[in-house]
C-alpha positions as protocol buffer text, in pm:
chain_id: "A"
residue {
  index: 1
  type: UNK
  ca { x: -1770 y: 579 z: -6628 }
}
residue {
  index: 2
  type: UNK
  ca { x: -1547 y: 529 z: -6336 }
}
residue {
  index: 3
  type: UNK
  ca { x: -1754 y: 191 z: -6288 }
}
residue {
  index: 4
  type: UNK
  ca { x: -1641 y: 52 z: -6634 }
}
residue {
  index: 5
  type: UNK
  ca { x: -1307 y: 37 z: -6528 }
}
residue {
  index: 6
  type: UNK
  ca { x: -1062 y: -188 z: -6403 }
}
residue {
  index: 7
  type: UNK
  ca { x: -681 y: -122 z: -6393 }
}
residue {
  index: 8
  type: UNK
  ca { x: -455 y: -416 z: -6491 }
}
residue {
  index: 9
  type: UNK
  ca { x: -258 y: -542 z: -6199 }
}
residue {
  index: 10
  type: UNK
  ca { x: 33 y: -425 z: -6324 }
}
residue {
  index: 11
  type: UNK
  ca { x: 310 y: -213 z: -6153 }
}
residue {
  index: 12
  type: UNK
  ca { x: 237 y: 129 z: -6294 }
}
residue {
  index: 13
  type: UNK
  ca { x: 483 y: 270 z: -6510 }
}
residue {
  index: 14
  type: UNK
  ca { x: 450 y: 588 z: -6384 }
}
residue {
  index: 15
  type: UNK
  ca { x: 395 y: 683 z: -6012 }
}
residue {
  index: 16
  type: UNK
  ca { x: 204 y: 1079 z: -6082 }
}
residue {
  index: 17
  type: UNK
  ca { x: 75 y: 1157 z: -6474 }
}
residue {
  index: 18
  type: UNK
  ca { x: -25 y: 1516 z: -6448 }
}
residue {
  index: 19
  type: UNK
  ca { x: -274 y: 1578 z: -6773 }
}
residue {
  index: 20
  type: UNK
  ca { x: -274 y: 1938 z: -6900 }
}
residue {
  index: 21
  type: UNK
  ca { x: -579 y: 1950 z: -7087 }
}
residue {
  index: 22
  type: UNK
  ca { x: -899 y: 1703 z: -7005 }
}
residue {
  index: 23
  type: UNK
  ca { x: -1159 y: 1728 z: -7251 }
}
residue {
  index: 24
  type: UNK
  ca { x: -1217 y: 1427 z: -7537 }
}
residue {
  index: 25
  type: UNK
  ca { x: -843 y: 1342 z: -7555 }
}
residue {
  index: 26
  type: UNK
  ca { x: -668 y: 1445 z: -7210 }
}
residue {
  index: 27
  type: UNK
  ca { x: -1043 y: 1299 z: -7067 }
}
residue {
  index: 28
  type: UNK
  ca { x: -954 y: 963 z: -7297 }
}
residue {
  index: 29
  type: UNK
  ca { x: -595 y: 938 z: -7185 }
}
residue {
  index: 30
  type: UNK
  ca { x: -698 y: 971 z: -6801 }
}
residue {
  index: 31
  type: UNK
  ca { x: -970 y: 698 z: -6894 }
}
residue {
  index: 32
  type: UNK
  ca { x: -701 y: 478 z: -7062 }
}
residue {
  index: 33
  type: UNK
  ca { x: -483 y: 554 z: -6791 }
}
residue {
  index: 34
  type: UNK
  ca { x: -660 y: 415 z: -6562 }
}
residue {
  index: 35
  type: UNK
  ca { x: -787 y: 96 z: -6737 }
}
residue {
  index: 36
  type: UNK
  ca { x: -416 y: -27 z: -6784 }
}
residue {
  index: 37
  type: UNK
  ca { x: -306 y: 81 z: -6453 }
}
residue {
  index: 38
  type: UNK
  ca { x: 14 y: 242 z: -6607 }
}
residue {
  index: 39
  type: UNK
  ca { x: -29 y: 511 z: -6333 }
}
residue {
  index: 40
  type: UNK
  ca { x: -80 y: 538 z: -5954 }
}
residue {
  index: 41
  type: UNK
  ca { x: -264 y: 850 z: -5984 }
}
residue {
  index: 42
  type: UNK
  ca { x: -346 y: 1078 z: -6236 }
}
residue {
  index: 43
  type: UNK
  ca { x: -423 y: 1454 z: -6185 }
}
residue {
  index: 44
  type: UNK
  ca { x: -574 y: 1695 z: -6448 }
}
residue {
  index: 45
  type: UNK
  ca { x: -576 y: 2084 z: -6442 }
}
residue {
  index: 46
  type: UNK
  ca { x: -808 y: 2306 z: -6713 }
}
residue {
  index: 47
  type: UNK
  ca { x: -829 y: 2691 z: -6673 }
}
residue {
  index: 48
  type: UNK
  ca { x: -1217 y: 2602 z: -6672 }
}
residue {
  index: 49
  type: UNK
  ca { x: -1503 y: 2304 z: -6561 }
}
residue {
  index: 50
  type: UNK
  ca { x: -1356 y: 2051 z: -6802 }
}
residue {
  index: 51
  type: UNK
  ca { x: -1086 y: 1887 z: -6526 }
}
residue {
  index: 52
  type: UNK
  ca { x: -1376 y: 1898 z: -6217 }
}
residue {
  index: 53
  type: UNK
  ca { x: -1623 y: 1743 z: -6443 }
}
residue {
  index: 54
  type: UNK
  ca { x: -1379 y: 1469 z: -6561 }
}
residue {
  index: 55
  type: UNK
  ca { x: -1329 y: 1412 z: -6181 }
}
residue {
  index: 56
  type: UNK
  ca { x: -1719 y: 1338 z: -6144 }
}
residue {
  index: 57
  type: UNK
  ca { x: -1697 y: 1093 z: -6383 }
}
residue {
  index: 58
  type: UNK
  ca { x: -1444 y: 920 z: -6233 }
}
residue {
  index: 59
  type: UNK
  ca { x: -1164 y: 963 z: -6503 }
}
residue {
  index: 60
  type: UNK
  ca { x: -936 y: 1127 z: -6233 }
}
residue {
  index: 61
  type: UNK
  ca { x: -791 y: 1065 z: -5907 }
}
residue {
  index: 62
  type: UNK
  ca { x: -766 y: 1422 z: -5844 }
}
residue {
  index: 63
  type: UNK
  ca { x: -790 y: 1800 z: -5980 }
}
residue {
  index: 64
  type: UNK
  ca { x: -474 y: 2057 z: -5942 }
}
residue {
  index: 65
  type: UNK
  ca { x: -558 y: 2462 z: -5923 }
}
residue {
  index: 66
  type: UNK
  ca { x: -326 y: 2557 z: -6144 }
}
residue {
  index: 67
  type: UNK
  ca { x: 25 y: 2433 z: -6319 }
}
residue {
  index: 68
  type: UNK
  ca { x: 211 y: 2444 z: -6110 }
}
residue {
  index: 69
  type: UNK
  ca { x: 49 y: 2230 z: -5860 }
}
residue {
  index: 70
  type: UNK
  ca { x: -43 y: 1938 z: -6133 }
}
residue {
  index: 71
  type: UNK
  ca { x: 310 y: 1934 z: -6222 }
}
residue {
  index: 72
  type: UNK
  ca { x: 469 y: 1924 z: -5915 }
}
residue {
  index: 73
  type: UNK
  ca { x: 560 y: 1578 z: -5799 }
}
residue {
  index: 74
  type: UNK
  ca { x: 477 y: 1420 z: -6139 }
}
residue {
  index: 75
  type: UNK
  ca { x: 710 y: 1203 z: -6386 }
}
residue {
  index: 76
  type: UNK
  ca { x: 495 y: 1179 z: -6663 }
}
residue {
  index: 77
  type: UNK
  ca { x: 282 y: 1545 z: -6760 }
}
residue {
  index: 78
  type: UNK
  ca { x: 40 y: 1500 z: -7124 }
}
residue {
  index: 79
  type: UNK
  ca { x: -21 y: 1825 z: -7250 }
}
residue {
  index: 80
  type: UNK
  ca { x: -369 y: 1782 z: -7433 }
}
residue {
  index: 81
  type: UNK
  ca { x: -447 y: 2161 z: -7534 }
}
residue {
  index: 82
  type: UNK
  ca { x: -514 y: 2329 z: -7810 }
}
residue {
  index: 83
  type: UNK
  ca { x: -206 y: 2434 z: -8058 }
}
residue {
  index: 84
  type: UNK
  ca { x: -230 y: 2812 z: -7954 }
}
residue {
  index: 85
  type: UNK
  ca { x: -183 y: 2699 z: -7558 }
}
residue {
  index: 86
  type: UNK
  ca { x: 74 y: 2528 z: -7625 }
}
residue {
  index: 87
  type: UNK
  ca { x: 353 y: 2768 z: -7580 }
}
residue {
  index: 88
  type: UNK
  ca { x: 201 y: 2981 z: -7275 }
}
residue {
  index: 89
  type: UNK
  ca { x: 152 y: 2600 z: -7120 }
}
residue {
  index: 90
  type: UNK
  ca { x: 539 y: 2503 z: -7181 }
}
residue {
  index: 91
  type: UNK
  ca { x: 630 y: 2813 z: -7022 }
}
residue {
  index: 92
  type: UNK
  ca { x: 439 y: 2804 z: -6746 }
}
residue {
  index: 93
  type: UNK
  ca { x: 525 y: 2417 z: -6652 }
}
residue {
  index: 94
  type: UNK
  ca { x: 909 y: 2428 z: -6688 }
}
residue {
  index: 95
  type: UNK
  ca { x: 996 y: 2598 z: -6381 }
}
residue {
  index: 96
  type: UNK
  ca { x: 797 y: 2311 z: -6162 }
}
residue {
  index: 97
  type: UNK
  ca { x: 923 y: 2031 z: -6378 }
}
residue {
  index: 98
  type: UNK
  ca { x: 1054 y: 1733 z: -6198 }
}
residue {
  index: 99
  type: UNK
  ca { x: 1438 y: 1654 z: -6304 }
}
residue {
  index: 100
  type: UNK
  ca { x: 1371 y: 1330 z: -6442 }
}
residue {
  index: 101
  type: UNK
  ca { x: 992 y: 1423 z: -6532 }
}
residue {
  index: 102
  type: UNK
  ca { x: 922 y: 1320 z: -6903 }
}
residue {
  index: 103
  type: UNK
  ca { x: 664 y: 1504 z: -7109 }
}
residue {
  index: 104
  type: UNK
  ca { x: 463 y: 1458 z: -7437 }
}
residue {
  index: 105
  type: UNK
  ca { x: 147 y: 1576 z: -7611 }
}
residue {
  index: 106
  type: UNK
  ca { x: -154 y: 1495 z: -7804 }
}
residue {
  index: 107
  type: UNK
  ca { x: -87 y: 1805 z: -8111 }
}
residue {
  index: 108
  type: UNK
  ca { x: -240 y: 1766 z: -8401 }
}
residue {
  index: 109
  type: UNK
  ca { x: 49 y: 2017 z: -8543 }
}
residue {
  index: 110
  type: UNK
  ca { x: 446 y: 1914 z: -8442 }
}
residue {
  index: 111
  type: UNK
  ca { x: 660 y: 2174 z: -8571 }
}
residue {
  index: 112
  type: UNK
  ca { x: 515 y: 2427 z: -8388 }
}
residue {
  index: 113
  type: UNK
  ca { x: 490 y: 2179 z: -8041 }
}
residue {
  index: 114
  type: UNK
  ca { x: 823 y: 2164 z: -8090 }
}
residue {
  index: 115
  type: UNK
  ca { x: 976 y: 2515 z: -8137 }
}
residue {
  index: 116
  type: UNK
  ca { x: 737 y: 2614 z: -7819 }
}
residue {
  index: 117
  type: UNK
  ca { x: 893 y: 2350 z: -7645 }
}
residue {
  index: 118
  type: UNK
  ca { x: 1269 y: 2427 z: -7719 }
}
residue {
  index: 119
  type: UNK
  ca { x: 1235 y: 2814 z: -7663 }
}
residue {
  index: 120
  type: UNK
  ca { x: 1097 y: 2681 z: -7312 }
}
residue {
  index: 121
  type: UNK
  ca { x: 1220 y: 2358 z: -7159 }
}
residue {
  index: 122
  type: UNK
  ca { x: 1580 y: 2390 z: -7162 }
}
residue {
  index: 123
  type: UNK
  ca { x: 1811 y: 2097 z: -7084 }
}
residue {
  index: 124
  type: UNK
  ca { x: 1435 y: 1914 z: -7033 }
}
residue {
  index: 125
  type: UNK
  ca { x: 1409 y: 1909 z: -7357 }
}
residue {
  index: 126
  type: UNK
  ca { x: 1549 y: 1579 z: -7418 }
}
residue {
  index: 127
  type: UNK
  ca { x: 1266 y: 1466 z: -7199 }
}
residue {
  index: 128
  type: UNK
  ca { x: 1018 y: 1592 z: -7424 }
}
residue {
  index: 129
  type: UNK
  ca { x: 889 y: 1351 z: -7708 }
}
residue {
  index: 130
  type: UNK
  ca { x: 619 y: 1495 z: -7983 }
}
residue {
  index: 131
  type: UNK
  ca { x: 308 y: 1278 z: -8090 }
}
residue {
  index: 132
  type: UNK
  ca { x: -17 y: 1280 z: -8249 }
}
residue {
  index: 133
  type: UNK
  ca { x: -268 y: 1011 z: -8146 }
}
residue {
  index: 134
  type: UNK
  ca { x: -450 y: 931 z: -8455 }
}
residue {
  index: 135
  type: UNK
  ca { x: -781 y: 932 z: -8280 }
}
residue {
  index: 136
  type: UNK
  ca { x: -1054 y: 1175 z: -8228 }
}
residue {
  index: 137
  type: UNK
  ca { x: -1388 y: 1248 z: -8240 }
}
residue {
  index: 138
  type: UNK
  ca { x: -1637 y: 1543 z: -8386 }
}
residue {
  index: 139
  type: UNK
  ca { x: -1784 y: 1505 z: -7969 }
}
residue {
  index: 140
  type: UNK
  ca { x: -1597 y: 1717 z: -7750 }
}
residue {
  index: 141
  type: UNK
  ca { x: -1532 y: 1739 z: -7381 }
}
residue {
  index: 142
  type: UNK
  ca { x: -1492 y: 1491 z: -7086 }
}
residue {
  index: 143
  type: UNK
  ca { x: -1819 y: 1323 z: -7190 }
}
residue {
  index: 144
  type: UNK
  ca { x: -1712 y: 1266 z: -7464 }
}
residue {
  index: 145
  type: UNK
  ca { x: -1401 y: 1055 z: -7331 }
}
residue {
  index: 146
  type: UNK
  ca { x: -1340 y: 714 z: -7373 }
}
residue {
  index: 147
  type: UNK
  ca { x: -1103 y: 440 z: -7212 }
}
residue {
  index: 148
  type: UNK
  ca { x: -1074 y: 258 z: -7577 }
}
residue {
  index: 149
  type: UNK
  ca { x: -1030 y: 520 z: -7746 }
}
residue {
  index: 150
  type: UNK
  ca { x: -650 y: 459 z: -7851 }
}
residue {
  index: 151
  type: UNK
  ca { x: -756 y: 105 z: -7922 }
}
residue {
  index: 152
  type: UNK
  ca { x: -570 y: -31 z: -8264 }
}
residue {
  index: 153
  type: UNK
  ca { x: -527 y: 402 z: -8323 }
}
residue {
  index: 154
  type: UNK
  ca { x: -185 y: 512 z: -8453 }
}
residue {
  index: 155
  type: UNK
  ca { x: 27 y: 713 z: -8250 }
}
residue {
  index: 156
  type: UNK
  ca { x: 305 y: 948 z: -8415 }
}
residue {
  index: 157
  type: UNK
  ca { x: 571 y: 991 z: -8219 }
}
residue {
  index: 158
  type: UNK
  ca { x: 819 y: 1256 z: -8333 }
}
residue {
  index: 159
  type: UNK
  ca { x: 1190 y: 1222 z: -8209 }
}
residue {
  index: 160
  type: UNK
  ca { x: 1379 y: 1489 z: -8168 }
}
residue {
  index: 161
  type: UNK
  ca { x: 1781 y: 1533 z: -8162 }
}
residue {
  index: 162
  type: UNK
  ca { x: 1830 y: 1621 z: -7807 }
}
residue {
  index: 163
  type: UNK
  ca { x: 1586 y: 1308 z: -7711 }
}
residue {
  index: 164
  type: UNK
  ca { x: 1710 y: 1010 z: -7524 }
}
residue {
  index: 165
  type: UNK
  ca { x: 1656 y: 649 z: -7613 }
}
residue {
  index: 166
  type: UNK
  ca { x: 1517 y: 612 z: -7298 }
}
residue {
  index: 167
  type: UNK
  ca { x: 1274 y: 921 z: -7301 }
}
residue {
  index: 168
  type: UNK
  ca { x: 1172 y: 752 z: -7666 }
}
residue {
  index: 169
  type: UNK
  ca { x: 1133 y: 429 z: -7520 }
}
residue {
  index: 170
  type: UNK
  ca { x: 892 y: 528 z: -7247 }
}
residue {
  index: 171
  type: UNK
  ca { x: 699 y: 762 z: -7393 }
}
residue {
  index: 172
  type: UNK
  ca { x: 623 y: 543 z: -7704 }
}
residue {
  index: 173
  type: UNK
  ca { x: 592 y: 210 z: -7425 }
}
residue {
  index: 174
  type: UNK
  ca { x: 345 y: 454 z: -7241 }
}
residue {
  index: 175
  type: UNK
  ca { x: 95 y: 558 z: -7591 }
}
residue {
  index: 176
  type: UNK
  ca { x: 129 y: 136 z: -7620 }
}
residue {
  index: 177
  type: UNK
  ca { x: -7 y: 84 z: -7287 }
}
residue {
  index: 178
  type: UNK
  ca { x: -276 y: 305 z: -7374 }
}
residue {
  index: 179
  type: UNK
  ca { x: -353 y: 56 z: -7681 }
}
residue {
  index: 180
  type: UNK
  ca { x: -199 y: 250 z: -7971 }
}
residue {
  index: 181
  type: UNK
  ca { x: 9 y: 128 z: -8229 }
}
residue {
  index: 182
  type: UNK
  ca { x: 336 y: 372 z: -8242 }
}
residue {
  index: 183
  type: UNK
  ca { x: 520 y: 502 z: -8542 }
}
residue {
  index: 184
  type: UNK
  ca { x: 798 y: 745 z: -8599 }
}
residue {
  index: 185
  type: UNK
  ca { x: 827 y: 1042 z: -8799 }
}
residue {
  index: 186
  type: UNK
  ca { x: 986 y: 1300 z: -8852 }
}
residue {
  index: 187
  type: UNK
  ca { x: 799 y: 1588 z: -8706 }
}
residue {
  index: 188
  type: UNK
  ca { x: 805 y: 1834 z: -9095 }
}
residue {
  index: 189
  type: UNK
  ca { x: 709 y: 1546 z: -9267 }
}
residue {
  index: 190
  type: UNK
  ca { x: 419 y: 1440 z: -9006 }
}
residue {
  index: 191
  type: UNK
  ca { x: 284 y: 1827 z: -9066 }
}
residue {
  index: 192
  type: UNK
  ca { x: 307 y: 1801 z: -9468 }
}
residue {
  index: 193
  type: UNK
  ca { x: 116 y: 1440 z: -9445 }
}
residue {
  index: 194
  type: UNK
  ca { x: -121 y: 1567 z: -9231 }
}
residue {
  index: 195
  type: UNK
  ca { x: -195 y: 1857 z: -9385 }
}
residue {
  index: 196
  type: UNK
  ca { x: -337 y: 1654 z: -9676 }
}
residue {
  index: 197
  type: UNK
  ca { x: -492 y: 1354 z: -9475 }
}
residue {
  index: 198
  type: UNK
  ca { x: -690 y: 1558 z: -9180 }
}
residue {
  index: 199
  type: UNK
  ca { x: -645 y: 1896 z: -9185 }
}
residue {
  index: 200
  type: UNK
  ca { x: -719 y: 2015 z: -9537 }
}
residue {
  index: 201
  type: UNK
  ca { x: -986 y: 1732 z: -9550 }
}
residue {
  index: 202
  type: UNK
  ca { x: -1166 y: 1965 z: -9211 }
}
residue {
  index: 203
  type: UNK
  ca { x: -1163 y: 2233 z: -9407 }
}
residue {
  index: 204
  type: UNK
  ca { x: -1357 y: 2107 z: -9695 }
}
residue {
  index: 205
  type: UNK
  ca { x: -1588 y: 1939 z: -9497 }
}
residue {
  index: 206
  type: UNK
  ca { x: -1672 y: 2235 z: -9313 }
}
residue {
  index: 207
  type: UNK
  ca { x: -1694 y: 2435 z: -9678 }
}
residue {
  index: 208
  type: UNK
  ca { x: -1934 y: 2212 z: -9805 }
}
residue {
  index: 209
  type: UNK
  ca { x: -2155 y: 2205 z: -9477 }
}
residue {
  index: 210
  type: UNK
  ca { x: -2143 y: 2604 z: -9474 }
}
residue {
  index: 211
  type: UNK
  ca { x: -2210 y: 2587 z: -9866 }
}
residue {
  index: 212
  type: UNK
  ca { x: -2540 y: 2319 z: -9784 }
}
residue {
  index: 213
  type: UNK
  ca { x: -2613 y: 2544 z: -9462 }
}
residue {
  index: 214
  type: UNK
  ca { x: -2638 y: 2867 z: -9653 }
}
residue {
  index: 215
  type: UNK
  ca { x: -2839 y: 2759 z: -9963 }
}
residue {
  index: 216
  type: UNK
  ca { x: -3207 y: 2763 z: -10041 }
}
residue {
  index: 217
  type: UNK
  ca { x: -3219 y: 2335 z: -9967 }
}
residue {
  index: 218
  type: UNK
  ca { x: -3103 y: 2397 z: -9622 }
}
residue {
  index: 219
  type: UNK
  ca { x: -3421 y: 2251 z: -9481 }
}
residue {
  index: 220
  type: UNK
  ca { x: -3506 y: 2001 z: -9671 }
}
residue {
  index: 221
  type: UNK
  ca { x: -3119 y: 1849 z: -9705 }
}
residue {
  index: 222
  type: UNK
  ca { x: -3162 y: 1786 z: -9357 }
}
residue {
  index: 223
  type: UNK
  ca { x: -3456 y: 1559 z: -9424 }
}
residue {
  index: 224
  type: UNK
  ca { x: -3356 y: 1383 z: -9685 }
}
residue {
  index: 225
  type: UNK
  ca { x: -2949 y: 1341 z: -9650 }
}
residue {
  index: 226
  type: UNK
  ca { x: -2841 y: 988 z: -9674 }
}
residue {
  index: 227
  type: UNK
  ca { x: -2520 y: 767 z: -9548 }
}
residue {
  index: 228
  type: UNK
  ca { x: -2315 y: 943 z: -9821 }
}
residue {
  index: 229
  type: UNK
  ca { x: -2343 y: 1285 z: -9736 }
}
residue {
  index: 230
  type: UNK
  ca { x: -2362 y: 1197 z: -9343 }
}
residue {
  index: 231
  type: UNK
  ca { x: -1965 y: 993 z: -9430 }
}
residue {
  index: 232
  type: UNK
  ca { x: -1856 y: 1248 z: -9623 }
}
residue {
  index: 233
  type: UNK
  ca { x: -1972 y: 1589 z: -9372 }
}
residue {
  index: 234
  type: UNK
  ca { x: -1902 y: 1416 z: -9034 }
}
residue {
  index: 235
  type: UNK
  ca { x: -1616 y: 1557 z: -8934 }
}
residue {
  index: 236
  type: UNK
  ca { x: -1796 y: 1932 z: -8990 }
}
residue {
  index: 237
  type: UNK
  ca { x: -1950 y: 1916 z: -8701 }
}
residue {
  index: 238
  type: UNK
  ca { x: -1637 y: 1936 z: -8528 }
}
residue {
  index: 239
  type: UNK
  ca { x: -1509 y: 2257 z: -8275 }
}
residue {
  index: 240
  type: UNK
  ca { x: -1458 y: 2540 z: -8553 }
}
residue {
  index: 241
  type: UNK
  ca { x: -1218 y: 2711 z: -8339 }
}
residue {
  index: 242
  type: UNK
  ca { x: -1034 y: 2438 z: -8243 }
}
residue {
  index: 243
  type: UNK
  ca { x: -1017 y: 2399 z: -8613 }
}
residue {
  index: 244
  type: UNK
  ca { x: -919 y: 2722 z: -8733 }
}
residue {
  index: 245
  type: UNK
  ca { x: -620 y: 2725 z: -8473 }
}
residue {
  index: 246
  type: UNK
  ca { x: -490 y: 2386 z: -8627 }
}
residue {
  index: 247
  type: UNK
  ca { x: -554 y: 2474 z: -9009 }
}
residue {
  index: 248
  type: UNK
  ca { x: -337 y: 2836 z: -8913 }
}
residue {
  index: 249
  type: UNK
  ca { x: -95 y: 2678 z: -8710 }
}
residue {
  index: 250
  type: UNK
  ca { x: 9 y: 2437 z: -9008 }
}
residue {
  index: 251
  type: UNK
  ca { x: -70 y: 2710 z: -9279 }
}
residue {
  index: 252
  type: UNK
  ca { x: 166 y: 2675 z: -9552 }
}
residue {
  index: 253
  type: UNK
  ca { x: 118 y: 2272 z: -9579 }
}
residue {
  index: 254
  type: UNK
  ca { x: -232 y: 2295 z: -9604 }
}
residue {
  index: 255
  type: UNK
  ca { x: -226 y: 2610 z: -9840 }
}
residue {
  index: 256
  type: UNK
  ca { x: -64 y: 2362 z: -10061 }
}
residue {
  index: 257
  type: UNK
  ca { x: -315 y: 2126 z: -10021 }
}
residue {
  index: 258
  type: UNK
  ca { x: -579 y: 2417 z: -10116 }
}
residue {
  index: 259
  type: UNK
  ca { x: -411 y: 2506 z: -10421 }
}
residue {
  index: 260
  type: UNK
  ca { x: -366 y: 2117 z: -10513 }
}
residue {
  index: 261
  type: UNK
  ca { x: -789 y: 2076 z: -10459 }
}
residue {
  index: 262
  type: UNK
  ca { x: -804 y: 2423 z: -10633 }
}
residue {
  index: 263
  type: UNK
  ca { x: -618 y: 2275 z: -10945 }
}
residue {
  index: 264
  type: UNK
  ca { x: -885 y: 1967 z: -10970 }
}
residue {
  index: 265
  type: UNK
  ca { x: -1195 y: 2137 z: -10881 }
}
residue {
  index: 266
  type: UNK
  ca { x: -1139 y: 2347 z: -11201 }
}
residue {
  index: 267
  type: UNK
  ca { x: -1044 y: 2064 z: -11409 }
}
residue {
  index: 268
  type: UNK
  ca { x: -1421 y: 1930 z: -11266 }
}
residue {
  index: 269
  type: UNK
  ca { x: -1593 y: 2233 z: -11335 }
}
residue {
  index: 270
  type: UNK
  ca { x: -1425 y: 2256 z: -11660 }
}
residue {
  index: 271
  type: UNK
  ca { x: -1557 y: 1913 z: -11777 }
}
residue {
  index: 272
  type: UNK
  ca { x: -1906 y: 1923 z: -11641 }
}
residue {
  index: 273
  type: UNK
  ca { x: -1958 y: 2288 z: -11790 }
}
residue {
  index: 274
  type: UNK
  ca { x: -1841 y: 2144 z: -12117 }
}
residue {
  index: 275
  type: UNK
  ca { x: -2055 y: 1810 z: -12042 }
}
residue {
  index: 276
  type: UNK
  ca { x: -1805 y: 1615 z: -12133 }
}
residue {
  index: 277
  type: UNK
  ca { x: -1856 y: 1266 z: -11984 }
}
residue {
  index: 278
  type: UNK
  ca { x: -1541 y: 1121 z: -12090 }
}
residue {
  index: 279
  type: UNK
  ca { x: -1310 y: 1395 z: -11937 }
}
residue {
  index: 280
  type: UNK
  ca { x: -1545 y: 1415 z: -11617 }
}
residue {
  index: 281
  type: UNK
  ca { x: -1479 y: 1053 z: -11546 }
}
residue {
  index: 282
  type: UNK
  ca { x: -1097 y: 1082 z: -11607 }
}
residue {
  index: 283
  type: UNK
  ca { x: -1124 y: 1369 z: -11307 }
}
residue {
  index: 284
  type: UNK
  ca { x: -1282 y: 1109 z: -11090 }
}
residue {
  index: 285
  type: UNK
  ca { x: -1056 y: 805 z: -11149 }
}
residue {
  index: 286
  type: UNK
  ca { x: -703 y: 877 z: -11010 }
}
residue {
  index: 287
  type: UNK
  ca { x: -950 y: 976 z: -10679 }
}
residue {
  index: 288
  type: UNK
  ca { x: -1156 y: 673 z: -10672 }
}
residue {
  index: 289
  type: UNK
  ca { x: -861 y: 460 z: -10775 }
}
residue {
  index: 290
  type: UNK
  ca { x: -628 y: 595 z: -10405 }
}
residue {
  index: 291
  type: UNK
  ca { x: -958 y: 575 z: -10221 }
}
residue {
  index: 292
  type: UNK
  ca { x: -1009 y: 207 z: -10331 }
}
residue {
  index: 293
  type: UNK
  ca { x: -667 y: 150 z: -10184 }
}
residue {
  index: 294
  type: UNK
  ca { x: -751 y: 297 z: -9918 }
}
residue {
  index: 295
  type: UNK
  ca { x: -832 y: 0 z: -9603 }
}
């Protein structure tokens, strides 16, 4: 991969970016990294092989042993970690944290990024902006990582009160350099959206994979599935248990979700058990009608 790329001869916006995390996304961020040349050296650190076999593939310019040593010395750190690492991770990096060192992360979850991050950064925490890069992948790992992969993607950036202008500024200047295009919100209302645009969505896709997986036309529905059910089941082959940790970490959004899908599945299964065309179709239209608007 390392061969692909070809930092921009640019001044670097940041001198050290220390990556927590360097599988798809911390992998793609080290990749994207390196194709703007928005930083002189990047450095990743993973409890296991993920961060030494991103350095084979030439995403980074060198591996730490632990925290504390990717940390040290850098002005930019990327957490890119699961939502249950999250707070362990914040504790263990504050005490090495440069006094001007900024840091964000990659979350799919913000509330809970951010109480783990004020119960552990301190006066840092006005260095510490929230986002989500809208961008992703049912592949997993540093294989998996690509330089373009924040290409034209969103990134939600989540200000917080303690946050300076300037910490905003970079940190959203830095997800642009990476080729996303950055919006804010505010960090409950980025949970409660979503909730009902990914996360629920994972879980159905994975209940209706399980449902196929588990039923007498197992087999055969492998043979014969076409482009519909491969669109509408891709995203169940993503990590279940990086799954489950986001779908419990934002619980009581997407339990509303559930009970919303709940509410129209019966009102389905009410109509086609009565075989009532008419009422059927008025299930499927207020659906079909958003997904039409949908570009």
């Amino acid at each position: 991969m390392s061969a692909t790329l070809s930092p921009a001869s640019v001044e670097p916006a940041f001198r050290r970016v220390a990556l927590l995390g360097v599988g798809l996304i911390g992998g793609s961020v080290a990749a994207a990294c390196r194709l703007a040349g928005c930083a002189a050296h990047v450095v990743g650190y993973t409890p296991g092989p993920d961060a030494a076999e991103a350095l084979a593939l030439g995403l980074l310019d060198s591996v730490a042993s632990s925290v504390a040593q990717a940390v040290a010395g850098a002005d930019l750190v990327v957490l890119a970690v699961p939502v249950s690492a999250q707070q362990a991770l914040f504790n263990e990096l504050t005490p090495h944290l440069g006094a001007d060192a900024l840091v964000t992360d990659c979350a799919s979850t913000k509330c809970s990024a951010v109480l783990a991050a004020s119960a552990a950064l301190g006066p840092a925490l006005a260095r510490y902006v929230p986002a989500h890069p809208i961008a992703g992948s049912e592949r997993h790992g540093p294989a998996a990582a690509r330089a373009d992969l924040f290409k034209g993607a969103l990134v939600v950036v989540c200000p917080q009160p303690p946050n300076t202008l300037s910490a905003v500024q970079r940190i959203s200047d830095f997800w642009r350099a990476l080729g996303g295009r950055v919006v804010e919100l505010d960090a409950a209302r980025h949970d409660r959206v979503f909730a009902e645009v990914s996360h629920w969505p994972h879980a159905v896709a994975f209940a209706m994979c399980a449902a196929i997986a588990n039923g007498d036309c197992a087999e055969d529905a492998l043979r014969f599935a076409g482009a519909g059910l491969r669109d509408t089941s891709r995203i169940g082959a993503s990590s279940p248990l990086l799954w489950a940790d986001i779908l419990l970490d934002n619980r009581e959004p997407v339990l509303a979700c559930a009970e919303a899908f709940e509410a129209e599945m019966a009102a389905l299964l009410a109509a086609l058990r009565a075989g009532d065309r008419q009422a059927l179709a008025a299930c499927f239209e207020p659906g079909s009608r958003w997904r039409r608007a949908l570009t």
